[in-house]
Phi, psi and omega in degrees: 000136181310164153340290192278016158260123185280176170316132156334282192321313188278009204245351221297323205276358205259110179272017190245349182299135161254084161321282197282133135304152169344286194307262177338318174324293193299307168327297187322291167267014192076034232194174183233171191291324198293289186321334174290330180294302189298338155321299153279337161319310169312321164115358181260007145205149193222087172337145168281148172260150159265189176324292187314356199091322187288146194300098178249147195220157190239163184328320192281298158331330179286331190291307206317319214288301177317294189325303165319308185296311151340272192298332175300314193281353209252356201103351190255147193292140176307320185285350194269319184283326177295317187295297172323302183282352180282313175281345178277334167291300175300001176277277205308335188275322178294306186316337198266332170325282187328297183288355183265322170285305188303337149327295194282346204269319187320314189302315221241015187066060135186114265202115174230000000 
């Protein structure tokens, strides 16, 4: 494993760890290297490198990348499909916002 990985061993929970190799990613999800590629063209993931240059992806890129695939299989153009998941991540990160200022205001007695 390059330099700039720590041991494995201590990642097994880390979903953010760039595990999958290209090859192994692309296995995973049915998909092929050229769609992953395209992926990151897009900008909706962006693979880690390793020394060597090659392309390592971690469980959570793999999800992003399955959900792209779902919609791409469903008919919808890959950028159209990167755009879509970019607002369903920003919807969830706000809905999580929302409910977390909502929490603290319950804590604080004042209930909106």
């Amino acid at each position: 494993m390059p330099a700039e990985y720590p041991p494995v061993a201590g990642h097994l929970d880390d979903d953010d760890y760039p595990a999958y190799t290209m090859g192994r990613a692309a296995a995973v999800l049915g998909t092929t290297p050229a769609f992953l590629r395209a992926l990151g063209d897009a900008g909706l993931i962006a693979p880690l490198r390793s020394g060597g240059g090659h392309r390592r992806y971690s469980r959570r890129q793999l999800r992003v990348a399955a959900r792209a695939r779902e919609l791409v299989d469903q008919g919808t153009p890959i950028e159209a499909a990167c755009r879509i998941i970019t607002l369903e991540d920003g919807l969830g990160d706000a809905l999580r916002r929302i409910e977390g200022m909502r929490r603290k205001l319950d804590e604080q007695g004042l209930n909106i």
